[in-house]
N, C-alpha and C positions, 0 to 999 in steps of 0.2 A: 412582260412581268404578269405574274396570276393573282388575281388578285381573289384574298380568300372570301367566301361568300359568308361564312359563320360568323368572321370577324364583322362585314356590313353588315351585318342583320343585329350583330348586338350590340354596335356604336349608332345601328339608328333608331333602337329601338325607344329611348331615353325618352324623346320630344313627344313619342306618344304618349308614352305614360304619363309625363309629365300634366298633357293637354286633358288626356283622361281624367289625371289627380283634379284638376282645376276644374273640368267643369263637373266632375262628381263634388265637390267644395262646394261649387255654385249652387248646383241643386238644392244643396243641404242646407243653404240660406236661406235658400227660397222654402223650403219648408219648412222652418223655423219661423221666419218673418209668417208667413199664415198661419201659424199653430200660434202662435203670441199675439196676435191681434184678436184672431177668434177668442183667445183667452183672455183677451184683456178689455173688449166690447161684451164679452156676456159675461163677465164679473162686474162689469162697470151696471150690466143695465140689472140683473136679479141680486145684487147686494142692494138694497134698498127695503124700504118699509113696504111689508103689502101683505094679503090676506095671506097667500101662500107660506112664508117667511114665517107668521104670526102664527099659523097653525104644524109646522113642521117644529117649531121651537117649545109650540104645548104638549105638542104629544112627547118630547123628548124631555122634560122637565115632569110629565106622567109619566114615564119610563113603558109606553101606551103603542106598542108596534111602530116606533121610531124610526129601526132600521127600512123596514117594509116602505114605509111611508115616502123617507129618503130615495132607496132606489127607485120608487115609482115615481117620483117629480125628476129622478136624472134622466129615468127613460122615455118619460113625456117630453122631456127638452130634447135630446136625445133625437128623437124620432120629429120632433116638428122642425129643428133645425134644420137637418138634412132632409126635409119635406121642403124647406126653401130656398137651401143654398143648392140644392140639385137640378129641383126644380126651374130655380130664379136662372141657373147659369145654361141651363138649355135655350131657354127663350131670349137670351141678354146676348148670347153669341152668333146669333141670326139677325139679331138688330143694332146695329151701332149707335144710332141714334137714342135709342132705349136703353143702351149701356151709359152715354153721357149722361142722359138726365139721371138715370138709377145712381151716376156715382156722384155727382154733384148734390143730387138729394139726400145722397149718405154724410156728404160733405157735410153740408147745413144739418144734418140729425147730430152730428156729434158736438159740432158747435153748439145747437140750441142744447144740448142734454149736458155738457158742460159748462155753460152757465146757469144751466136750472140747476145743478149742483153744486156751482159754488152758492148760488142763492139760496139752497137750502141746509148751507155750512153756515149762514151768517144766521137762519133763522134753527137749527137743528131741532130735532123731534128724538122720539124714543121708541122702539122698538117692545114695549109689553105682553107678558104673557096673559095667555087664556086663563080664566078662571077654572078650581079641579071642577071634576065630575065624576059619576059612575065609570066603570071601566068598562070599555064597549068592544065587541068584538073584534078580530082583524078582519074583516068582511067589509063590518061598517064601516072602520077606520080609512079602509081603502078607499070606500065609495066617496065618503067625505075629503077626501085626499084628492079625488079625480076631479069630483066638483067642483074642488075650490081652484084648480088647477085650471081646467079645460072648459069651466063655465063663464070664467074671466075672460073679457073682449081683448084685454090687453096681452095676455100672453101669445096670442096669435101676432098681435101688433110689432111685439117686443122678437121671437123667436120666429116666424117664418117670413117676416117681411122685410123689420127694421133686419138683425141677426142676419137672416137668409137672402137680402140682397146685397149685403155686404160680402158677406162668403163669395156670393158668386161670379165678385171681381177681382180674388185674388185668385194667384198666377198656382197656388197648389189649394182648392177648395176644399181638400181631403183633409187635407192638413188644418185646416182652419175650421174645419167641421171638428176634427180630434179635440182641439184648442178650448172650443166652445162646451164642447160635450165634458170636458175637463173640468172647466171653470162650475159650470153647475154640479159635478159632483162635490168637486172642493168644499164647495162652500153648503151642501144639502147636507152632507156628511160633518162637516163641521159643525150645522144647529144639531144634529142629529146626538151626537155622540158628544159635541161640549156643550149640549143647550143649561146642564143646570151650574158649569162653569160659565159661560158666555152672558149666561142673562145679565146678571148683574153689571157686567157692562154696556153688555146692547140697552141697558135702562138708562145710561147717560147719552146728555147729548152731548158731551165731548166726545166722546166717541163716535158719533155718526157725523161729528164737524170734520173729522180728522178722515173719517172713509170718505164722506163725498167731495173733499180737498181732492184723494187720492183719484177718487170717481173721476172729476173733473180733468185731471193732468193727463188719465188713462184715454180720455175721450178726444180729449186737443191734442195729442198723440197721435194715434189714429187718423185723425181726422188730416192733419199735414200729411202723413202717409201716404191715405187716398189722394190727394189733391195736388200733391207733387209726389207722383210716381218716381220709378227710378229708368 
């Protein structure tokens, strides 16, 4: 008996596909889970009170080269991230040793920055605007934008170290670099364009009870994530 060969080939084809469908599925988890963590650690850490936040929210209540302003702290973030998550993941995958403590120390950062926000939910502050002034060039505006941006010790702290050694022990760092580079537009855009709707809120501190609750859940999140891998 002959057995036909077009017929085997299209009854065995199925199991591939199928395997294919699955671990193309898989994939796409896997970059998902790093694009939602990177967005949910640098929303957790630049939603907060700080020089930056307070000067992107004046110039957009001045209606003062706002947008400008905006996209040059996404593209500072932007560019220091992936200065650490590229960076971090080169040197983390030559040392195992160095990848333990890097992720056990991520460990402990989320934890401790999760209870510093719920401690600062019980105690909450307010987010106020700069006082007016002359309206000064885009030139200035920028320069004063970079400053306050990239003269701050902490934004290196926050985006190439804390940020960027995180990144660069998940399983898609691209994707988690996307995630991050996301969250800071989100929310730079957001003072940007709703600063003279937004303020009146960011001036309660119910409001910032209620974000660093959220801060805090987004952090203890994460942080089980790292810590019990899958």
């Amino acid at each position: 008996m002959r057995v036909n060969e077009d017929s085997f080939l299209l009854y065995s084809s199925p199991p591939q596909t199928a395997s294919l469908d699955f671990d193309k599925a898989a994939n796409m988890g896997i970059l998902w889970s790093s694009y939602l963590n990177g967005l949910a650690v640098t929303a957790g850490l630049i939603v907060a009170i700080g020089a930056q936040n307070a000067f992107v929210l004046a110039q957009s209540l001045r209606r003062e080269h706002h947008l400008p302003v905006a996209a040059l702290c996404v593209l500072c973030d932007a560019i220091l991230i992936s200065l650490g998550v590229f960076g971090l993941a080169a040197i983390l995958a030559q040392n195992p040793t160095l990848l333990a403590i890097t992720r056990w120390g991520g460990v402990a950062f989320l934890l401790w920055y999760g209870v510093a926000a719920l401690r600062r939910a019980v105690r909450p502050q307010a987010l106020q605007q700069q006082g007016n002034g002359e309206r000064r060039s885009r030139r200035a505006v920028l320069l004063a934008a970079l400053a306050v941006t990239l003269l701050n010790p902490h934004v290196y702290l926050d985006t190439v170290l804390l940020i960027g050694s995180l990144g660069a022990q998940q399983p898609a760092p691209g994707a988690y670099t996307l995630g991050a580079a996301s969250a800071s537009m989100l929310w730079f855009l957001a003072l940007a364009l709703g600063g003279a709707w937004l303020a009146p809120w960011l001036a309660r501190p119910l409001t910032w009870r209620l974000i660093d609750v959220g801060v805090a859940a987004m952090m203890f999140a994460v942080a089980l994530q790292l810590a019990v891998p899958d």
